[in-house]
C-alpha positions as CSV (number, residue, x, y, z in Angstrom):
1,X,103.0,26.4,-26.5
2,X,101.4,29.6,-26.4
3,X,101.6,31.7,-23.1
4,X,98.2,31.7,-22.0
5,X,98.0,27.4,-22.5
6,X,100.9,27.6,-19.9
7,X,98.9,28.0,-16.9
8,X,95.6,25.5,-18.0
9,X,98.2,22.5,-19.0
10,X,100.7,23.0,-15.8
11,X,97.7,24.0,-13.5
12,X,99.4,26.8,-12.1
13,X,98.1,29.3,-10.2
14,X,98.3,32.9,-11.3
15,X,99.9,34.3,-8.3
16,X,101.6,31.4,-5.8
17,X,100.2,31.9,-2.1
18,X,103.6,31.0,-1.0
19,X,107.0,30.7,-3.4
20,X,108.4,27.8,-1.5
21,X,105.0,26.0,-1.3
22,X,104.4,27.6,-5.3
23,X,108.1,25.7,-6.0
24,X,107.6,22.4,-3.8
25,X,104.8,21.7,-5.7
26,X,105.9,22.7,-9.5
27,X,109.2,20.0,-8.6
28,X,106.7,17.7,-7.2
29,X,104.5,17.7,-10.3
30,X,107.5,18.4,-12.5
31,X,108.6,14.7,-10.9
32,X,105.7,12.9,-11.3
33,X,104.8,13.6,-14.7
34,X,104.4,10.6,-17.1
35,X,107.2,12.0,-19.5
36,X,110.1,14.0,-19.8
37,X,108.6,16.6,-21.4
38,X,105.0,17.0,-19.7
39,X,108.4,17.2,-16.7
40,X,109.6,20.1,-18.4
41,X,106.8,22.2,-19.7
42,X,105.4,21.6,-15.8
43,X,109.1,23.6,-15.4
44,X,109.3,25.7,-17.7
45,X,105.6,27.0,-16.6
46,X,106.5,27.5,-13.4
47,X,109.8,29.6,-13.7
48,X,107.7,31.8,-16.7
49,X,105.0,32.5,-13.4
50,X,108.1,33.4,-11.0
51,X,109.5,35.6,-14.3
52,X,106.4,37.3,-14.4
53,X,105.8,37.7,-10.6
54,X,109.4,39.3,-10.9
55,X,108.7,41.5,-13.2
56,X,105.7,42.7,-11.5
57,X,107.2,43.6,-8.4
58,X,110.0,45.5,-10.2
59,X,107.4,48.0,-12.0
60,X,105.4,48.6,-8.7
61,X,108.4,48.1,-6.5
């Protein structure tokens, strides 16, 4: 899946208002998704936001 498809098929927003409400609801879609693997890219889309959030605040510190 390319990175920029991440966000449109997970609905992710670029930057989480809150991390704990940004993780309750990746789990909670993560949960609810029809497969196990819609379950996982919802996942996996979510932890490659927090990576990049991350990373962001390392380089402006």
């Amino acid at each position: 899946m390319a990175a920029n498809a991440i966000g449109a098929r997970t609905r992710t927003p670029a930057v989480p208002q809150t991390l704990p409400a940004f993780i309750a609801d990746a789990l909670r879609r993560a949960t609810l998704a029809p497969t196990d693997r819609e379950a996982l890219d919802i996942a996996g889309g979510a932890l490659a936001v927090l990576a990049q959030l991350a990373r962001a605040e390392v380089r402006h510190g």
